[in-house]
FIKOLZA-1660 file (N, C-alpha, C; in steps of 0.1 Angstrom, whole numbers, plus 5000, padded with zeros to 4 digits):
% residues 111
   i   px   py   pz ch aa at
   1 7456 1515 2490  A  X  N
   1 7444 1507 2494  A  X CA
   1 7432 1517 2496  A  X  C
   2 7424 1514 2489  A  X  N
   2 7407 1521 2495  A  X CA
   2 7403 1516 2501  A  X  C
   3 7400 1528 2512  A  X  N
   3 7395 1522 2527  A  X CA
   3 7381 1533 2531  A  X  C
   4 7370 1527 2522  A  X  N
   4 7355 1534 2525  A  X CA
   4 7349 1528 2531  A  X  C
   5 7341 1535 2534  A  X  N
   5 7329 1531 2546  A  X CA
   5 7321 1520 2541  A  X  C
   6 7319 1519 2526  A  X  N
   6 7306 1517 2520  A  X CA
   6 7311 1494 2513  A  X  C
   7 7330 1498 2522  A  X  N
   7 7332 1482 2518  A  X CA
   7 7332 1473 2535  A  X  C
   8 7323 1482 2541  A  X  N
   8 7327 1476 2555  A  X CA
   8 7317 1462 2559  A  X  C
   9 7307 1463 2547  A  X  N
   9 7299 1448 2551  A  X CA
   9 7306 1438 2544  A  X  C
  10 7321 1441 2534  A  X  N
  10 7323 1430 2526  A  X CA
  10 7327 1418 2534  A  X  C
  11 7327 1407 2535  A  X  N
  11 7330 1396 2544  A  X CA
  11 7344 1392 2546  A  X  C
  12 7353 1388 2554  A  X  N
  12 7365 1385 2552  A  X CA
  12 7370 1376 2540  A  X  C
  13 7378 1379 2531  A  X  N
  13 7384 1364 2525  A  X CA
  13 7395 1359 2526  A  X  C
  14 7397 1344 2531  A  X  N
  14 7411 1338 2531  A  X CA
  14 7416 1332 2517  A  X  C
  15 7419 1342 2509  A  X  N
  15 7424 1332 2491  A  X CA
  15 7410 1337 2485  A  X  C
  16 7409 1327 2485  A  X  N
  16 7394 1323 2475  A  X CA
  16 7383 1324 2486  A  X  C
  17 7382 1319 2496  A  X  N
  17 7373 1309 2504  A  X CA
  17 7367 1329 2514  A  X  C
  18 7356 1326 2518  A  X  N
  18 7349 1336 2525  A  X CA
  18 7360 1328 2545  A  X  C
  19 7362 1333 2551  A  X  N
  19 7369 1333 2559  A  X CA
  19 7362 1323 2572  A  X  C
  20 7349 1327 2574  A  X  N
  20 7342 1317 2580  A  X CA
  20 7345 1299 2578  A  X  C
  21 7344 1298 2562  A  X  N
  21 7345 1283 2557  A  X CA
  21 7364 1279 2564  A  X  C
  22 7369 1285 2568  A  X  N
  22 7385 1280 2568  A  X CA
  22 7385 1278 2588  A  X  C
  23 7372 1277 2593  A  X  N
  23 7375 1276 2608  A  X CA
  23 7377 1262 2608  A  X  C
  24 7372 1250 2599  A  X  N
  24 7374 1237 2605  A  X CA
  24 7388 1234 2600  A  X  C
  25 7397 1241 2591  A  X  N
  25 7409 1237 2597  A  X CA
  25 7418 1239 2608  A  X  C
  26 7413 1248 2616  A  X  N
  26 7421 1247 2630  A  X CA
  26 7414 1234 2641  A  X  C
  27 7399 1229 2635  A  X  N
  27 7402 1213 2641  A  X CA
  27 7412 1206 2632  A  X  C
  28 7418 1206 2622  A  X  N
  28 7428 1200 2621  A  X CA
  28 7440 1203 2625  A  X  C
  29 7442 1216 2626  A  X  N
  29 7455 1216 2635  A  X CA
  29 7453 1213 2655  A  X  C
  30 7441 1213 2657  A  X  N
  30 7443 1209 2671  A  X CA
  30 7438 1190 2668  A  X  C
  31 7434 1187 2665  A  X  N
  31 7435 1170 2663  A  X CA
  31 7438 1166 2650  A  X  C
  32 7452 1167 2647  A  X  N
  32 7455 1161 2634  A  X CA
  32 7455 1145 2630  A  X  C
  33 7443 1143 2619  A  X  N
  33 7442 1128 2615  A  X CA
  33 7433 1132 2604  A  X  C
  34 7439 1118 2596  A  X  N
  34 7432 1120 2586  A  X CA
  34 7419 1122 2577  A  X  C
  35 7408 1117 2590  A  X  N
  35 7396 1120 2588  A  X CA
  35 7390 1135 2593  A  X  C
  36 7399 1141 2601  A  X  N
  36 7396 1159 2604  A  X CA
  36 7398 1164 2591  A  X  C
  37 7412 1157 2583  A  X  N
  37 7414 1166 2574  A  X CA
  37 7411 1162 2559  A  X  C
  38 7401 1152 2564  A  X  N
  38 7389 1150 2552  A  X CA
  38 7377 1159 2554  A  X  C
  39 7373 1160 2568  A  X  N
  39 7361 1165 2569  A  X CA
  39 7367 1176 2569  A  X  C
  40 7373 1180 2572  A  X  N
  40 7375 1201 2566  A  X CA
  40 7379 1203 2552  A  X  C
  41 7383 1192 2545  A  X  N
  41 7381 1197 2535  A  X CA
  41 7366 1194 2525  A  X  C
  42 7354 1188 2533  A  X  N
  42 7342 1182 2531  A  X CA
  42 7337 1194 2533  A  X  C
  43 7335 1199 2542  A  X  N
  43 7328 1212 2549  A  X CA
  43 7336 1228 2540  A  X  C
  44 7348 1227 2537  A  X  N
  44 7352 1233 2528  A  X CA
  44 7347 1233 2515  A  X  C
  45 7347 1227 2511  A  X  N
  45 7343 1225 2492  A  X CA
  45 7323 1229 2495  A  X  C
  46 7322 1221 2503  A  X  N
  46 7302 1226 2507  A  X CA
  46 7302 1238 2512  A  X  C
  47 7310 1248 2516  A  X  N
  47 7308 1261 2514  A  X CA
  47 7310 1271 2505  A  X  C
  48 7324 1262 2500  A  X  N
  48 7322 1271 2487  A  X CA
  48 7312 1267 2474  A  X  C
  49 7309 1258 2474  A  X  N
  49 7296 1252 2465  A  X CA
  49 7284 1264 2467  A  X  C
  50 7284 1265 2480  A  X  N
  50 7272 1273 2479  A  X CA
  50 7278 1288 2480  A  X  C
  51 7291 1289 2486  A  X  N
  51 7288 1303 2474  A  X CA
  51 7290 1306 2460  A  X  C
  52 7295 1293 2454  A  X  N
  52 7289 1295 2443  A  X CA
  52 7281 1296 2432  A  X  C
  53 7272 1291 2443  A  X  N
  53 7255 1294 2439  A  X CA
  53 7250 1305 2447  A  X  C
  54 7255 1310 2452  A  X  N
  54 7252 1326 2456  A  X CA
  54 7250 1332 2473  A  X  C
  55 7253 1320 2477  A  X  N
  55 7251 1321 2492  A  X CA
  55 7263 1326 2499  A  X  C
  56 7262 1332 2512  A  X  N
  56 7277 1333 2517  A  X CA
  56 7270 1324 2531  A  X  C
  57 7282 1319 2537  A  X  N
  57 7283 1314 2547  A  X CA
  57 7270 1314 2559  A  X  C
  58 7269 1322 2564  A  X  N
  58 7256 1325 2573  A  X CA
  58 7244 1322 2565  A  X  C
  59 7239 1332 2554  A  X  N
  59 7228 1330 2548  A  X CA
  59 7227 1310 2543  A  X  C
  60 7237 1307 2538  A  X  N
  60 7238 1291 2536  A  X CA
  60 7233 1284 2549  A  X  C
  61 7241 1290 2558  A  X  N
  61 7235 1281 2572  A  X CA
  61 7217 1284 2577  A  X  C
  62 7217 1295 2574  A  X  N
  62 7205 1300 2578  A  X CA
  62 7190 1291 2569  A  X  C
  63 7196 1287 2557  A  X  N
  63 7191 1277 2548  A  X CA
  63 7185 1263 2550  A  X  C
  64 7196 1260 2555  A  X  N
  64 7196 1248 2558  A  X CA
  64 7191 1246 2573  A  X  C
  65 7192 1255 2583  A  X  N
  65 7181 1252 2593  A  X CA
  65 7168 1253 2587  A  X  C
  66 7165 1264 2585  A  X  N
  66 7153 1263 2572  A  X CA
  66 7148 1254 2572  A  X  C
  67 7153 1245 2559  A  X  N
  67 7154 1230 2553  A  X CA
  67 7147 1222 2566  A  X  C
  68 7160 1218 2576  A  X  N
  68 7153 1208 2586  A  X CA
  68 7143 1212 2594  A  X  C
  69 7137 1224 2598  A  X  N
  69 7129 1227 2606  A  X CA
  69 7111 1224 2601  A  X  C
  70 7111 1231 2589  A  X  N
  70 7093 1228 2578  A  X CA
  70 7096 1239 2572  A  X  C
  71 7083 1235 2560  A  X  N
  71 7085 1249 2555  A  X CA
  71 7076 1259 2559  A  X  C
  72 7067 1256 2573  A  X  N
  72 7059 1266 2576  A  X CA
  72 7063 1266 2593  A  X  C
  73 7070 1280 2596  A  X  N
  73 7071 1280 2607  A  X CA
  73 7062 1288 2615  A  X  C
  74 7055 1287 2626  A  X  N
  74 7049 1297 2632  A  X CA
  74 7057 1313 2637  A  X  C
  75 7051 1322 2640  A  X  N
  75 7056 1335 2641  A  X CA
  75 7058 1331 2659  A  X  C
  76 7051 1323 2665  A  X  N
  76 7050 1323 2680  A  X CA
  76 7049 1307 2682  A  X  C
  77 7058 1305 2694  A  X  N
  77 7058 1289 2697  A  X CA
  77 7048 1281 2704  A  X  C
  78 7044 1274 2702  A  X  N
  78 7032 1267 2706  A  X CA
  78 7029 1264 2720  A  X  C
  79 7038 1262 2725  A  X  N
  79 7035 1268 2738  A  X CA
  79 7029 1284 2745  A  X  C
  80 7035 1291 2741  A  X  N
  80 7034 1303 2742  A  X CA
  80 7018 1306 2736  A  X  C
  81 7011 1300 2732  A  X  N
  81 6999 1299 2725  A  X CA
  81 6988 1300 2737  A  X  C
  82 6979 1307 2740  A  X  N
  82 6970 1304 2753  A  X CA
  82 6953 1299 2748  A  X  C
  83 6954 1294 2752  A  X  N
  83 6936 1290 2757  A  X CA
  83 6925 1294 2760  A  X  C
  84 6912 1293 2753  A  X  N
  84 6901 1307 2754  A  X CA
  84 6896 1296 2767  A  X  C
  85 6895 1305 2775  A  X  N
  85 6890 1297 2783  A  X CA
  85 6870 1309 2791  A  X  C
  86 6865 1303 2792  A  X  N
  86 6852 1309 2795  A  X CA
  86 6845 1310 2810  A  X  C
  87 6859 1319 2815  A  X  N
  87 6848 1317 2831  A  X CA
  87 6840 1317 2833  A  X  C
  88 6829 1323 2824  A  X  N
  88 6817 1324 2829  A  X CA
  88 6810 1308 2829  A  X  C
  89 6811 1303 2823  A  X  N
  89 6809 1292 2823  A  X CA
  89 6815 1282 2832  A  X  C
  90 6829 1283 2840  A  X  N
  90 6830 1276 2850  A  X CA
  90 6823 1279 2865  A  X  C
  91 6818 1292 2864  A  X  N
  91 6810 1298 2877  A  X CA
  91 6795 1295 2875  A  X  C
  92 6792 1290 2860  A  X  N
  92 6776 1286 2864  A  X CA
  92 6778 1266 2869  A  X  C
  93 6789 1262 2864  A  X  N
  93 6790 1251 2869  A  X CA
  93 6789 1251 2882  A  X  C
  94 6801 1258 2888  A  X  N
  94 6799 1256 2903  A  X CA
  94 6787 1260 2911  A  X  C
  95 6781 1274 2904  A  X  N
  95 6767 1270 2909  A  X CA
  95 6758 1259 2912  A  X  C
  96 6760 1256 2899  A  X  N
  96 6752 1241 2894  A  X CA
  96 6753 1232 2909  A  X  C
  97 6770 1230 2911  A  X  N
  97 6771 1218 2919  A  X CA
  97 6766 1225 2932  A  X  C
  98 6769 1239 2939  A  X  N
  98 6761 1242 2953  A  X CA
  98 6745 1243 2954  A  X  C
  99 6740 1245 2941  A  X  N
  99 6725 1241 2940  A  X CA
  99 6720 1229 2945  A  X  C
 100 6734 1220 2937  A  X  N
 100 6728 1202 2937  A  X CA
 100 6733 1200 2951  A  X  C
 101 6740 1205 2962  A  X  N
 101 6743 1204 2973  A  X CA
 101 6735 1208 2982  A  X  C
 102 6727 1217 2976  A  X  N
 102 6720 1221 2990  A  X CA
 102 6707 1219 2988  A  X  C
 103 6702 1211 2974  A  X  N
 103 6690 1205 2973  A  X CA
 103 6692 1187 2980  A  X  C
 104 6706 1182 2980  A  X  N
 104 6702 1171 2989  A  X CA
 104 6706 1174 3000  A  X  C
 105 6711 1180 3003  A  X  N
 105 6710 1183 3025  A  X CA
 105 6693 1186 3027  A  X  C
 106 6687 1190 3019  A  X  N
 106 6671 1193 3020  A  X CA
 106 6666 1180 3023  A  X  C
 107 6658 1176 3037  A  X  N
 107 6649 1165 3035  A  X CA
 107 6641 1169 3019  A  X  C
 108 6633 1152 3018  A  X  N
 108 6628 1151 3003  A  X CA
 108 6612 1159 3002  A  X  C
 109 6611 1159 3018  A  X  N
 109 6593 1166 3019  A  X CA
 109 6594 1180 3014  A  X  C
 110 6609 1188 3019  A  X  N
 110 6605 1204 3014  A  X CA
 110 6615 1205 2997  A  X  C
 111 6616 1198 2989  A  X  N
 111 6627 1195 2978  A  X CA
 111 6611 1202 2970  A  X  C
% end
C-alpha cells in the first residue's frame, strides 16, 4: 500500500459512495422502517448524482445553501451595518431648542 503525504486530502470511500453519503444509514439502523430506508437511500443516490457531476459531499452541500440563501450575499450582515449619523447637527438642534427656551422665559418687551 502507498502511503504519501500528497493522498491525505483524498476523501474517505465506502465501495463506491464518498463516506460522508453512507451516515443516513445508521438512521436506519437506529429507527428501522421503511421510509428511513427509503430516505437513505433518497439522500444516497442525490449524493452520488452530484458526485457525479463533479461535486463531493461538502462542496455539494455548500451549493445548495448557496442556492437557498440569493445569489448576492453581502460580505457583512446587515445589522452589523452602522449609521452616518451627524452630531454636529444634533448639537445645533439643541441649541436651537435652548435658544427657543430662553427667548420665551423672556417677557415680550425685552424679546
Amino acid at each position: 500500500m502507498d502511503t504519501h503525504w500528497r493522498y491525505t486530502m483524498k476523501s474517505a470511500r465506502f465501495f463506491a459512495l464518498d463516506a460522508f453519503s453512507v451516515f443516513p444509514f445508521l438512521l436506519v439502523l437506529i429507527h428501522v422502517r421503511w421510509w428511513t430506508i427509503l430516505l437513505a437511500a433518497v439522500v444516497t443516490a442525490v449524493f452520488w448524482v452530484a458526485e457525479r457531476m463533479g461535486l463531493r459531499l461538502l462542496p455539494a452541500l455548500r451549493a445548495v445553501r448557496a442556492w437557498f440563501v440569493a445569489p448576492v450575499r453581502p460580505a457583512q450582515a446587515y445589522q452589523l451595518n452602522r449609521r452616518i449619523v451627524d452630531l454636529g447637527a444634533l448639537d445645533m438642534i439643541e441649541a436651537a431648542k435652548i435658544d427657543k427656551m430662553a427667548n420665551m422665559a423672556l417677557p415680550p418687551a425685552k424679546r
